[in-house]
N, C-alpha and C positions, 0 to 999 in steps of 0.2 A: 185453397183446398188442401187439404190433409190427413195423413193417415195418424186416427188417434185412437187408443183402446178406452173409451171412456165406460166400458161395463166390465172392467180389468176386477172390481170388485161386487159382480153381480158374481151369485152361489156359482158354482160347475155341481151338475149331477151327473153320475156314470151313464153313459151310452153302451147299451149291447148291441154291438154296431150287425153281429152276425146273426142274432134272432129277429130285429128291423129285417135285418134283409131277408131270409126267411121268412117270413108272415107276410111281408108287400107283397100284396097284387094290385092287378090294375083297379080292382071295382073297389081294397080297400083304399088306393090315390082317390078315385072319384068319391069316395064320400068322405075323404079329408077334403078338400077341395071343395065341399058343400059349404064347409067354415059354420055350420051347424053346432047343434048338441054332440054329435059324435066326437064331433074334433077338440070342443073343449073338453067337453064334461061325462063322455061317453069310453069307450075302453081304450084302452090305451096304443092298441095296433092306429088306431084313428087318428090321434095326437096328442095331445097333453094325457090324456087320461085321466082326468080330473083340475081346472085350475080354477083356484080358488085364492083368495086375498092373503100375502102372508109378506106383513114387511118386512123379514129377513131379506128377499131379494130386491127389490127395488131404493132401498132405504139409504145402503152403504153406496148407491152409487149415485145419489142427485146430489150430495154437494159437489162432488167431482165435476158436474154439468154446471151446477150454483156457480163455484172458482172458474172453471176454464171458462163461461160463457157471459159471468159477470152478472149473473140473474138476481134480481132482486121485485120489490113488492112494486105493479105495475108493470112490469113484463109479459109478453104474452106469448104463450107456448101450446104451439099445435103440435099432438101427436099424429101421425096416420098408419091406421092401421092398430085401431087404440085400444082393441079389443075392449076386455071390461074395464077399464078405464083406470089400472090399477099402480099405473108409472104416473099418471096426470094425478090421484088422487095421493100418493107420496110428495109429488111437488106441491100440490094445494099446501099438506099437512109443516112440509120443512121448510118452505118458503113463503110466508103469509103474505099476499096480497100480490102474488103472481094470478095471472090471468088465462087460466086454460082454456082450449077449444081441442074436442076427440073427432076423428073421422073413419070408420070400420065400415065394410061391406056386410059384417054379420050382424045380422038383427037379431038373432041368439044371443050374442055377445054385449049387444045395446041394451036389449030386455034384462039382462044378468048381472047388470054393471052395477058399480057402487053407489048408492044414492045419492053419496055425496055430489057425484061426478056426472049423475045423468042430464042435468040440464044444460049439460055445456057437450054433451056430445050429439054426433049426428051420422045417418046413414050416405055413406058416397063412399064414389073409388078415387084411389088415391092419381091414375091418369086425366080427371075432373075436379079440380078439386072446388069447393064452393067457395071461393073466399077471391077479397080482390087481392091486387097486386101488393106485395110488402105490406103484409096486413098484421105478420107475426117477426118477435124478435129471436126467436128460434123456431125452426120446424124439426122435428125426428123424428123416422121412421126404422122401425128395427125390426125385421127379420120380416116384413113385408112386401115390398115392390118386386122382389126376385119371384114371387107369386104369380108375376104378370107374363103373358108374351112379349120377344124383345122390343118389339114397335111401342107395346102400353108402357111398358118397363123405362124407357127411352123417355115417353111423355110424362111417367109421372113424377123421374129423376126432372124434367124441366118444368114441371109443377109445382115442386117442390122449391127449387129455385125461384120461382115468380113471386112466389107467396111468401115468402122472406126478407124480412129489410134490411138483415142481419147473418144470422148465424144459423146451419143445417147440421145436423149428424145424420146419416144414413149407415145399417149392416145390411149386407148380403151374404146369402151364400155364397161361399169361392174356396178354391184350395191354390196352393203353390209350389205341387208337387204332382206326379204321377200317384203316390202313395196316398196322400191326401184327397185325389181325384176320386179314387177309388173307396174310400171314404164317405165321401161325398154323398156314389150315387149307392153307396149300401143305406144310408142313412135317408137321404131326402125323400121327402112324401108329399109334398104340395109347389116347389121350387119350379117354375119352368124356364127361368134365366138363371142360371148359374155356370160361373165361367172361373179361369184363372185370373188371379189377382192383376196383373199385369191388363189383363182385357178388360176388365174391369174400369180400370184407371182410365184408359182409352174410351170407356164408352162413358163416363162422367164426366168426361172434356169432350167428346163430339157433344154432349146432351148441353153445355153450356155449363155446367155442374160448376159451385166453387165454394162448397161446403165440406164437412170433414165427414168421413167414413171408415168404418172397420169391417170388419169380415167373421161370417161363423164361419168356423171350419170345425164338425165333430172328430 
């Protein structure tokens, strides 16, 4: 287990950390949390405010995944939490004869996905996940499980480990500061486990966790 930035070369776009927080209310969390149209493709108090295919972002960061994890053609890589399926359809693209499998809660997201990508994705939550034991030679999850309450959040960190024969990356939210905490909770909108990095560590070695992770911090 290991702390690695493997999306050190995915874009940074500015956060207006103090108009997020202004505009959150509770009823705009609940319909981020629908994981809907709102949340992708709908205004942008909701979340993305539009996301749409664009391999600038995902592009410059799968060889970095390709080198550190040794990926090549016959590899098989589960995302969860794969929205439209737009990091599994970059790896199809750079790595020819890897073997995807997607897993999202949003059927919004399943229905929108790339066509390349849709017959290798499916609907489930990332605390169940449908697949047997060490079924994939990487699993990643990014910016997802922190979504869950800590008990789901717990199970799907040792889901994700089951379904692995190999190698995991996981992000969460977290900060490592008071400064950054505050940050945190101006910014978060869907997050229901998010902690400091240190707790963090601590709760992916009680979960059995021995996969590498990094951290959003806006």
């Amino acid at each position: 287990m290991g702390e690695i930035n493997l999306l050190a070369k995915y874009p940074q776009t500015p956060r207006n950390l103090e108009e997020r927080q202004q505009s959150k209310t509770d009823e705009e969390r609940a319909v981020a949390r629908r994981f809907g149209r709102d949340f992708f493709d709908g205004d942008r108090r909701y979340g993305y405010g539009g996301y749409s295919y664009q391999p600038r972002f995902w592009q410059p960061v799968i060889p970095d995944f390709q080198k550190h994890y040794g990926l090549k053609a016959g590899s098989r890589i589960l995302d969860v939490g794969c929205g439209k399926g737009f990091m599994l359809y970059d790896f199809m693209q750079l790595i020819p004869g890897v073997e995807i499998a997607g897993i999202d809660v949003s059927d919004y997201a399943l229905r929108n996905a790339r066509q390349e990508v849709k017959p290798f994705l499916q609907k489930g939550g990332a605390q169940a996940l449908p697949f047997a034991d060490r079924s994939f030679d990487l699993v990643i999850s990014i910016n997802t499980i922190h979504n869950l309450p800590s008990e789901a959040c717990q199970k799907a960190v040792q889901e994700i480990q089951r379904v692995t024969r190999r190698f995991a990356f996981i992000t969460v939210d977290a900060y490592r500061n008071e400064e950054e905490r505050k940050r945190m909770d101006m910014w978060n909108l869907t997050a229901l486990t998010y902690m400091h990095v240190d707790e963090w560590r601590k709760f992916f070695a009680e979960a059995g966790y021995s996969g590498d992770y990094y951290w959003f911090i806006p």
